[in-house]
BATI-415029 format. One record per residue (C-alpha): x negated, y, z; chain; residue number from 1. Coordinates in Angstrom, 3 decimals. Layout:
residues N
<pt><xx>X</xx><yy>Y</yy><zz>Z</zz><chain>A</chain><resi>NUM</resi></pt>
...
end
This chain:
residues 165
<pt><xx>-32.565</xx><yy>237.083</yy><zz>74.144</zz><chain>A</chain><resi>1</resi></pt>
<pt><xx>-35.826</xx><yy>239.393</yy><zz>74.891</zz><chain>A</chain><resi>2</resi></pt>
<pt><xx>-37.544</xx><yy>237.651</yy><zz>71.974</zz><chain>A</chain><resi>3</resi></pt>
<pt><xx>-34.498</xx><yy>238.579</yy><zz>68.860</zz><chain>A</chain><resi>4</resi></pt>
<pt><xx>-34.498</xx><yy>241.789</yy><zz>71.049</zz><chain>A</chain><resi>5</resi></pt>
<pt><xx>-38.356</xx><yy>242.273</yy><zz>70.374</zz><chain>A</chain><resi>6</resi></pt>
<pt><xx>-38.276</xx><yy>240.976</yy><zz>66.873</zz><chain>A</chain><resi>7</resi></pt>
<pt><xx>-35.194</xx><yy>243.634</yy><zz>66.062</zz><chain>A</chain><resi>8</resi></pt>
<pt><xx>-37.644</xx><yy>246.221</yy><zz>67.895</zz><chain>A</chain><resi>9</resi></pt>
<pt><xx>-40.393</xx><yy>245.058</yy><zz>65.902</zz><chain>A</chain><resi>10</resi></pt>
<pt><xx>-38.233</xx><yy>245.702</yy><zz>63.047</zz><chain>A</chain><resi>11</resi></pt>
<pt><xx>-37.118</xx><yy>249.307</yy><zz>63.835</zz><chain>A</chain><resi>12</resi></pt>
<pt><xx>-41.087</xx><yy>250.403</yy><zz>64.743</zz><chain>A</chain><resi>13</resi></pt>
<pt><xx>-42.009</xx><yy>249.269</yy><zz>61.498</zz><chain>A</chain><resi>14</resi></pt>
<pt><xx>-39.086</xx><yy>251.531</yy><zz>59.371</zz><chain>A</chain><resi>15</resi></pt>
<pt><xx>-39.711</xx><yy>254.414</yy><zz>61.548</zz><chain>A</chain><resi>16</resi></pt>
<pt><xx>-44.084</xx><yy>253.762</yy><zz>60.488</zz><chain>A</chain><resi>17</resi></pt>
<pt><xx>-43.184</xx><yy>253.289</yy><zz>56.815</zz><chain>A</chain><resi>18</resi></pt>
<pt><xx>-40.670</xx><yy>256.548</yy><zz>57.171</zz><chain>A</chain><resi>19</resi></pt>
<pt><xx>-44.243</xx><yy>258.440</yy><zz>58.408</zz><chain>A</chain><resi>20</resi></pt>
<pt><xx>-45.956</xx><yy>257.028</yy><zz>55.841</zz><chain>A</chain><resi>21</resi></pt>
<pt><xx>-43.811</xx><yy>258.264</yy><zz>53.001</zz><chain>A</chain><resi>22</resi></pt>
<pt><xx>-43.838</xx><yy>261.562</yy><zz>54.281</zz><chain>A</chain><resi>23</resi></pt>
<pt><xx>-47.679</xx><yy>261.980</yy><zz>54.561</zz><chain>A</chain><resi>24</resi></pt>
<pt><xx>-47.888</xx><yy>260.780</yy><zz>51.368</zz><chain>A</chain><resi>25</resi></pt>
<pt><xx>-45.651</xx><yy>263.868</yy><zz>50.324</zz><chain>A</chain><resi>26</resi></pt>
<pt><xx>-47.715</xx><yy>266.003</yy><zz>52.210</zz><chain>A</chain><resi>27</resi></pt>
<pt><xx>-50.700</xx><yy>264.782</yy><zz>50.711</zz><chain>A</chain><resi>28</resi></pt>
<pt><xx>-49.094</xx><yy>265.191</yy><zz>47.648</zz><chain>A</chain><resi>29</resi></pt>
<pt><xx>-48.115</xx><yy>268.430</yy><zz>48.191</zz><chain>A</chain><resi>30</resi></pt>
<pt><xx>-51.542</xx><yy>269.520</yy><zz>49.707</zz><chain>A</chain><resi>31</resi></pt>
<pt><xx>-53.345</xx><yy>268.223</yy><zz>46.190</zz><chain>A</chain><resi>32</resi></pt>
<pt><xx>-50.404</xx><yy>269.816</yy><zz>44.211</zz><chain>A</chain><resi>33</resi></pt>
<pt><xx>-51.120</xx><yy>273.329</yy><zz>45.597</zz><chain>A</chain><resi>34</resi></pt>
<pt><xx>-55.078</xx><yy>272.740</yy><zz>45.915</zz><chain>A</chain><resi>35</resi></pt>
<pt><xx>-54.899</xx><yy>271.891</yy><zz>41.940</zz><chain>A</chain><resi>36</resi></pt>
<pt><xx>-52.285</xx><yy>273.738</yy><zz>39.981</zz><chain>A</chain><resi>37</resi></pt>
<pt><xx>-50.766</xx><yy>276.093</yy><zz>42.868</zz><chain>A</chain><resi>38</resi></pt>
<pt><xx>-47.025</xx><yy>274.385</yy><zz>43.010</zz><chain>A</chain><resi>39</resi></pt>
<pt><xx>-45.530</xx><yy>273.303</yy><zz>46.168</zz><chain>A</chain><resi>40</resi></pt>
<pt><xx>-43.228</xx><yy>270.454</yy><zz>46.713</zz><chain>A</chain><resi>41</resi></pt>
<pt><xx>-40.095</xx><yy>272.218</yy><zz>48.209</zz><chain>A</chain><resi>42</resi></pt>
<pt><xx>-39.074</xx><yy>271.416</yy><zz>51.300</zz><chain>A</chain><resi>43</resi></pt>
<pt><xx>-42.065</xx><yy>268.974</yy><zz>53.228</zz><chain>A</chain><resi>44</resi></pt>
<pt><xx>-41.662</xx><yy>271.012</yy><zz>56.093</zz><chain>A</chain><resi>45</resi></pt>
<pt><xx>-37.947</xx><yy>269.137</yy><zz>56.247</zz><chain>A</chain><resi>46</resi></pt>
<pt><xx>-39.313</xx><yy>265.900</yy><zz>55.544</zz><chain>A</chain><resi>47</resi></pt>
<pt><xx>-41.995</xx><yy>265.596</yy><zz>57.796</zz><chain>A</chain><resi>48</resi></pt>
<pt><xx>-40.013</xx><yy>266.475</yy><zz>60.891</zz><chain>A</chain><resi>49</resi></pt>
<pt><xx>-37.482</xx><yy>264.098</yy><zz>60.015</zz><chain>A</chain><resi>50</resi></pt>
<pt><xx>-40.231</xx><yy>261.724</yy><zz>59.884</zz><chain>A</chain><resi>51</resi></pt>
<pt><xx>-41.785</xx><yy>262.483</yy><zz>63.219</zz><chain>A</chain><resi>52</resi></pt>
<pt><xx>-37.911</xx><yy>262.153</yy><zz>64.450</zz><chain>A</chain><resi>53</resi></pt>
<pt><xx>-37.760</xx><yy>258.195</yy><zz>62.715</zz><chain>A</chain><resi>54</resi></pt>
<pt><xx>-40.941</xx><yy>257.569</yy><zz>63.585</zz><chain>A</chain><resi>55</resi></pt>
<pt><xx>-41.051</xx><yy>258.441</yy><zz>67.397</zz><chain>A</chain><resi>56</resi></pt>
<pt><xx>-37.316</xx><yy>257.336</yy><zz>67.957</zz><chain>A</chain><resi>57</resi></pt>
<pt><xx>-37.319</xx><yy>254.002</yy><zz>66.080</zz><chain>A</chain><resi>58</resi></pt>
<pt><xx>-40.582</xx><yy>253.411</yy><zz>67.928</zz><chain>A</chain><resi>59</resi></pt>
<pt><xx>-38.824</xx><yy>253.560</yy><zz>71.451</zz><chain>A</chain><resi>60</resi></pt>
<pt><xx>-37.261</xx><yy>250.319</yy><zz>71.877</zz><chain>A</chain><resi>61</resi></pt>
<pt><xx>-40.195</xx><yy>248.326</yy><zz>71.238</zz><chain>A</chain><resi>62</resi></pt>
<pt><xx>-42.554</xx><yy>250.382</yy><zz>74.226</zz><chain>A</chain><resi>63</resi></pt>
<pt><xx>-40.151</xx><yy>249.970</yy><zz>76.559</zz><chain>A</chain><resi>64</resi></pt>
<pt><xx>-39.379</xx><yy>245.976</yy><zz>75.907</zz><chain>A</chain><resi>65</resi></pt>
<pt><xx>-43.108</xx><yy>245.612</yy><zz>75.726</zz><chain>A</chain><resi>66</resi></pt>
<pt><xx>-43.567</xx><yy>247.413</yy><zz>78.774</zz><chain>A</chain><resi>67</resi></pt>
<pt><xx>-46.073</xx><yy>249.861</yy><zz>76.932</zz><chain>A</chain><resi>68</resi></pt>
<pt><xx>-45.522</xx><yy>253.253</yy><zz>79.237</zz><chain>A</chain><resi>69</resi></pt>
<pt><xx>-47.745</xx><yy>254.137</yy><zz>81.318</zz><chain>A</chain><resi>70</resi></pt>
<pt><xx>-47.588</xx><yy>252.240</yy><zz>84.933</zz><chain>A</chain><resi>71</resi></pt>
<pt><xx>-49.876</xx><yy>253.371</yy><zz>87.997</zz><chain>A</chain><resi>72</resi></pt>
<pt><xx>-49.641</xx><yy>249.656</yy><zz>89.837</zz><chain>A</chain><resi>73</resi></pt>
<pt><xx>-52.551</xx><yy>250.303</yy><zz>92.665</zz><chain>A</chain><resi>74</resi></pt>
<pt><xx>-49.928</xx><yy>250.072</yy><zz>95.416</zz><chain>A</chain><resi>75</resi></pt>
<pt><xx>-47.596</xx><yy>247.339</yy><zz>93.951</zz><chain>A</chain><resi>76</resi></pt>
<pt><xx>-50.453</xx><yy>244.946</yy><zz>92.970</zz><chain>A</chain><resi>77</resi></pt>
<pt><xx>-51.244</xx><yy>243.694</yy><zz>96.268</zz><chain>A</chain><resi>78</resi></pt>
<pt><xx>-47.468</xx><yy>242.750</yy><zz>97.103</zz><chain>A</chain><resi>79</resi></pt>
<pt><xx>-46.048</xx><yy>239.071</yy><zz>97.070</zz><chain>A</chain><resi>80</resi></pt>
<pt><xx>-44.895</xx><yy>238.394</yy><zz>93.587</zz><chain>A</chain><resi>81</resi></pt>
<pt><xx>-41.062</xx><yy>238.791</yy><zz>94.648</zz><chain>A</chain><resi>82</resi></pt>
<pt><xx>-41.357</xx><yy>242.088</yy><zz>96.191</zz><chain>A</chain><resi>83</resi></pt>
<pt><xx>-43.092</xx><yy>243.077</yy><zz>92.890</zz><chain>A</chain><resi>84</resi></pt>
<pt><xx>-40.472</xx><yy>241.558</yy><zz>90.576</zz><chain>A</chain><resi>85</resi></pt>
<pt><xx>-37.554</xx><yy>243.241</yy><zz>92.403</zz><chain>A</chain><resi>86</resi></pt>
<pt><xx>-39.530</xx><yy>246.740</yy><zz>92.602</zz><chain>A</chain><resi>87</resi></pt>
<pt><xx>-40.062</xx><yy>246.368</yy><zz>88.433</zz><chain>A</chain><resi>88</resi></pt>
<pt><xx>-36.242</xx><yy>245.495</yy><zz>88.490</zz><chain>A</chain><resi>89</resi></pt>
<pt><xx>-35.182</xx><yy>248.484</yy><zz>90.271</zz><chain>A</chain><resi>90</resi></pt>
<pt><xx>-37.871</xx><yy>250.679</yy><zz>87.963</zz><chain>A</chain><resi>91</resi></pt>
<pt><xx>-36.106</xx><yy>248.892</yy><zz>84.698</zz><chain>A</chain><resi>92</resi></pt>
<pt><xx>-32.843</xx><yy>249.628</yy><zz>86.130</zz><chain>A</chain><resi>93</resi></pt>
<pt><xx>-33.863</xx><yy>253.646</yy><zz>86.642</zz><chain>A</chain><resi>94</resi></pt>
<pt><xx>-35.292</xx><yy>253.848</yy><zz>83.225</zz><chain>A</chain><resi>95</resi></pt>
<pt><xx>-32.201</xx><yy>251.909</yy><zz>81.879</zz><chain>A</chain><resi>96</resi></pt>
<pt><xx>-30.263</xx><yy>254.561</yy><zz>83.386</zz><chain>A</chain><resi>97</resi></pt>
<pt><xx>-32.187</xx><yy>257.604</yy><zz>82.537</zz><chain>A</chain><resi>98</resi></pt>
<pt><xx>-32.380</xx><yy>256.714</yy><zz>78.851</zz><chain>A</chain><resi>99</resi></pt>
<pt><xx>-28.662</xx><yy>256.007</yy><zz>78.679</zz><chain>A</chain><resi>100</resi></pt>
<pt><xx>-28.079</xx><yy>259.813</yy><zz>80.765</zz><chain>A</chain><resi>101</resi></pt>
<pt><xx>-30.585</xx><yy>260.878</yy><zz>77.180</zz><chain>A</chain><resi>102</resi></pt>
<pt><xx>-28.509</xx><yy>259.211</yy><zz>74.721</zz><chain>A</chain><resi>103</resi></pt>
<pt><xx>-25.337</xx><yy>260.691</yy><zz>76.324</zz><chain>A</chain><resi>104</resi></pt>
<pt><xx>-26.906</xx><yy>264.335</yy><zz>76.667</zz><chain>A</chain><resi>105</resi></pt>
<pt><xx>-28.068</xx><yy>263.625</yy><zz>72.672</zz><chain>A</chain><resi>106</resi></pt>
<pt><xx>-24.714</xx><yy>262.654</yy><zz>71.907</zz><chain>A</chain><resi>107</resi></pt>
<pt><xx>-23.310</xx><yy>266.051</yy><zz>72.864</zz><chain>A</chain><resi>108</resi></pt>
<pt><xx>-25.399</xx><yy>268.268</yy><zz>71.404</zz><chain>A</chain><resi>109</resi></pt>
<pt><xx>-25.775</xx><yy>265.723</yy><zz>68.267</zz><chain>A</chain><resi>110</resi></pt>
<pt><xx>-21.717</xx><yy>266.132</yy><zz>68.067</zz><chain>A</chain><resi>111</resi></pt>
<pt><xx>-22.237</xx><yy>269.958</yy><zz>68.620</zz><chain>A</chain><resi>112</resi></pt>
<pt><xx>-24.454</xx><yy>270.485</yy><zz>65.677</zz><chain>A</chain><resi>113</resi></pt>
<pt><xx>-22.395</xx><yy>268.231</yy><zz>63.514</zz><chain>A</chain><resi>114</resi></pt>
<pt><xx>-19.520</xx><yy>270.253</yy><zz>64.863</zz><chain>A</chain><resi>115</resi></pt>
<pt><xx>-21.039</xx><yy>273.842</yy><zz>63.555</zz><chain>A</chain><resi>116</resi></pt>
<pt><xx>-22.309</xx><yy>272.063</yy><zz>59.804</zz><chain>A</chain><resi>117</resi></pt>
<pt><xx>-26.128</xx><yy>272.967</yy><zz>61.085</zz><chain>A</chain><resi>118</resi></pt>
<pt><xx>-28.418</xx><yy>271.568</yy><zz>58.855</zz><chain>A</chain><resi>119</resi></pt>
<pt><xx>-32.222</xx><yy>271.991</yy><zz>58.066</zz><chain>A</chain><resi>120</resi></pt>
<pt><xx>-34.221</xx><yy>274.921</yy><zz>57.138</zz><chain>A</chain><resi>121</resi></pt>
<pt><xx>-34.922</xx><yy>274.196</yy><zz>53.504</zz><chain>A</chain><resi>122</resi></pt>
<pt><xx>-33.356</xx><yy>270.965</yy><zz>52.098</zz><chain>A</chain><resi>123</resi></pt>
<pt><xx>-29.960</xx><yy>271.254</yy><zz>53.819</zz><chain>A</chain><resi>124</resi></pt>
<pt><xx>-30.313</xx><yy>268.049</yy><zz>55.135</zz><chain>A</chain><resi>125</resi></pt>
<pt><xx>-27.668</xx><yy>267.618</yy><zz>57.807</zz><chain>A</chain><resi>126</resi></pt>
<pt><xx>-28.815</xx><yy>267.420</yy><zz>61.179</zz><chain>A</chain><resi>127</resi></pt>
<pt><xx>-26.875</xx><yy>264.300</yy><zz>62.018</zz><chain>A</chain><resi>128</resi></pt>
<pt><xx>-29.725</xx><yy>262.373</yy><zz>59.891</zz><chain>A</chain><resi>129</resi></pt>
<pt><xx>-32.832</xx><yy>263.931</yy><zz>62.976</zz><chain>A</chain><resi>130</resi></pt>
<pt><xx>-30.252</xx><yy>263.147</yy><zz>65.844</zz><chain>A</chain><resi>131</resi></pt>
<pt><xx>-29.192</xx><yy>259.099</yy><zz>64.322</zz><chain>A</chain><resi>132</resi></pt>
<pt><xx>-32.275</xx><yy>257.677</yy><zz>65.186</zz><chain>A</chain><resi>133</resi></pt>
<pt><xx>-32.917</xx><yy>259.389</yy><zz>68.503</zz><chain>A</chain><resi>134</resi></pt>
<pt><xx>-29.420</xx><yy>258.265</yy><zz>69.503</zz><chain>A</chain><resi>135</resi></pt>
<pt><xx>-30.442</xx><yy>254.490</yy><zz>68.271</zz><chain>A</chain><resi>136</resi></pt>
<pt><xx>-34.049</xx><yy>254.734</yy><zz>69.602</zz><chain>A</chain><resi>137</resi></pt>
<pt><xx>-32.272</xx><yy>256.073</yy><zz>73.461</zz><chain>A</chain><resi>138</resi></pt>
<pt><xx>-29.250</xx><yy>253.256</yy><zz>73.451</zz><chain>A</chain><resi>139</resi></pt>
<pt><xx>-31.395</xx><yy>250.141</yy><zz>72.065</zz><chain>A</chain><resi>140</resi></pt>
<pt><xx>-34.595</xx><yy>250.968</yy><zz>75.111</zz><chain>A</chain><resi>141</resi></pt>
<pt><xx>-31.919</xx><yy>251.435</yy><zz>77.691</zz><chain>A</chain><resi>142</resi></pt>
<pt><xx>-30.227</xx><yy>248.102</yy><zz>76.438</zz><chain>A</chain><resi>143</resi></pt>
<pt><xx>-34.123</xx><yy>247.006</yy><zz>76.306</zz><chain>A</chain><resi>144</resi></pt>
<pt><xx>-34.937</xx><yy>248.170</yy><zz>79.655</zz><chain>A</chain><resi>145</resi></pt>
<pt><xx>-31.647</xx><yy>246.112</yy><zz>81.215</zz><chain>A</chain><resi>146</resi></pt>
<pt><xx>-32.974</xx><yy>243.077</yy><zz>79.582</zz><chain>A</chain><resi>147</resi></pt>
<pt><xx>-36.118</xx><yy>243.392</yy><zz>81.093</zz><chain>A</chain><resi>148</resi></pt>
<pt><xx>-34.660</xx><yy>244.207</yy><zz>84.520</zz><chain>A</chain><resi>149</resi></pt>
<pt><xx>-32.700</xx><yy>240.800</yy><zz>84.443</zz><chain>A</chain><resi>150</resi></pt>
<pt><xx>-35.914</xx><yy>239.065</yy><zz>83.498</zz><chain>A</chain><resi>151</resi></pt>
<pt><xx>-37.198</xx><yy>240.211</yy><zz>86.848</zz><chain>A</chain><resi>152</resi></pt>
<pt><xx>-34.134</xx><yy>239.392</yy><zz>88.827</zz><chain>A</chain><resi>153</resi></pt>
<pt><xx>-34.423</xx><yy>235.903</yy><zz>87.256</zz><chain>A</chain><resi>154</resi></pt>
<pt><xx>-38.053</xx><yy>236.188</yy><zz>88.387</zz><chain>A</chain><resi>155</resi></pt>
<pt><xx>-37.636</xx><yy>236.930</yy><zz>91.958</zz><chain>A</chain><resi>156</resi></pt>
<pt><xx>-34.792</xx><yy>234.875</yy><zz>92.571</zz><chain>A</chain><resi>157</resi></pt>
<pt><xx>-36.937</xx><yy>231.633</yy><zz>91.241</zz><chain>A</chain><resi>158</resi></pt>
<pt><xx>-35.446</xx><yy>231.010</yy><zz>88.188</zz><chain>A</chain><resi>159</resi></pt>
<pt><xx>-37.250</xx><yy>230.027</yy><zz>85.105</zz><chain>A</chain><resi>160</resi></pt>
<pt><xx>-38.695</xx><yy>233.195</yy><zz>83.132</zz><chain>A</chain><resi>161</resi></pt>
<pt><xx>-41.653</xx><yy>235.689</yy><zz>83.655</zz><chain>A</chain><resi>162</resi></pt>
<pt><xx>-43.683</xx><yy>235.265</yy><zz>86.197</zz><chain>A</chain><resi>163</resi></pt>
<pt><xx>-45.161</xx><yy>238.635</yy><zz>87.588</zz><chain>A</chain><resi>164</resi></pt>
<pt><xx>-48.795</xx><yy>239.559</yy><zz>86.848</zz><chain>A</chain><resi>165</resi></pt>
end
């Protein structure tokens, strides 16, 4: 299950790069448009940030199943395995939880926004499109995060899986 999880992670990291990508090749665009004949491609502002949003978000599932965050282990190291494995299975359980508290608190304010029509500065773009892929990015690393906090269970209860480091 962790590895069509990662693949499917893989995946979404890969959109959200290739979403960045197109939009700095706008902006370059736009940057060499005004540098050489003074016209500005309307609305890059709009893009980029929407970018950022795909980029970041779509990014998030994958750093959390590949256990990428940051992790200060100098106290945890020197316990038995066990101890270890249960401690990283309580930790996935509190990140599963505080991303899912995210994607609930995005949620509401996603469903106010769509509720008042907002929409971007200069495009009009509606800002459902910024808050999908935060709402995906929070749901699939929580779902991510319980995956990996069952790995550990299965780990310090003996059964076959991941060893801890």
């Amino acid at each position: 299950m962790l590895r069509l999880a990662d693949k499917l992670a893989l995946l979404l990291a890969c959109a959200g790069v290739g979403v960045l990508g197109l939009a700095t090749l706008v902006l370059m665009a736009d940057i060499a448009l005004r540098r050489s004949i003074g016209v500005s491609i309307t609305g890059t502002v709009d893009l980029t940030q929407l970018a950022q949003m795909y980029c970041v978000a779509l990014a998030l599932p994958l750093v959390f199943l590949r256990e990428g965050n940051v992790a200060v282990d100098f106290l945890t190291e020197r316990l038995p395995a066990r101890v270890r494995a249960v401690l990283q299975a309580v930790a996935h359980l509190a990140c599963a939880g505080l991303l899912g508290a995210m994607a609930w608190h995005a949620w509401v304010q996603a469903a106010i926004q769509a509720a008042q029509g907002d929409r971007s500065q200069t495009l009009g773009i509606p800002m459902q499109l910024y808050w999908l892929p935060l709402l995906a990015g929070l749901m699939l690393a929580s779902l991510g995060a319980l995956l990996l906090a069952v790995r550990e269970v299965g780990a310090s209860g003996g059964s076959p899986g991941r060893s801890p480091d």
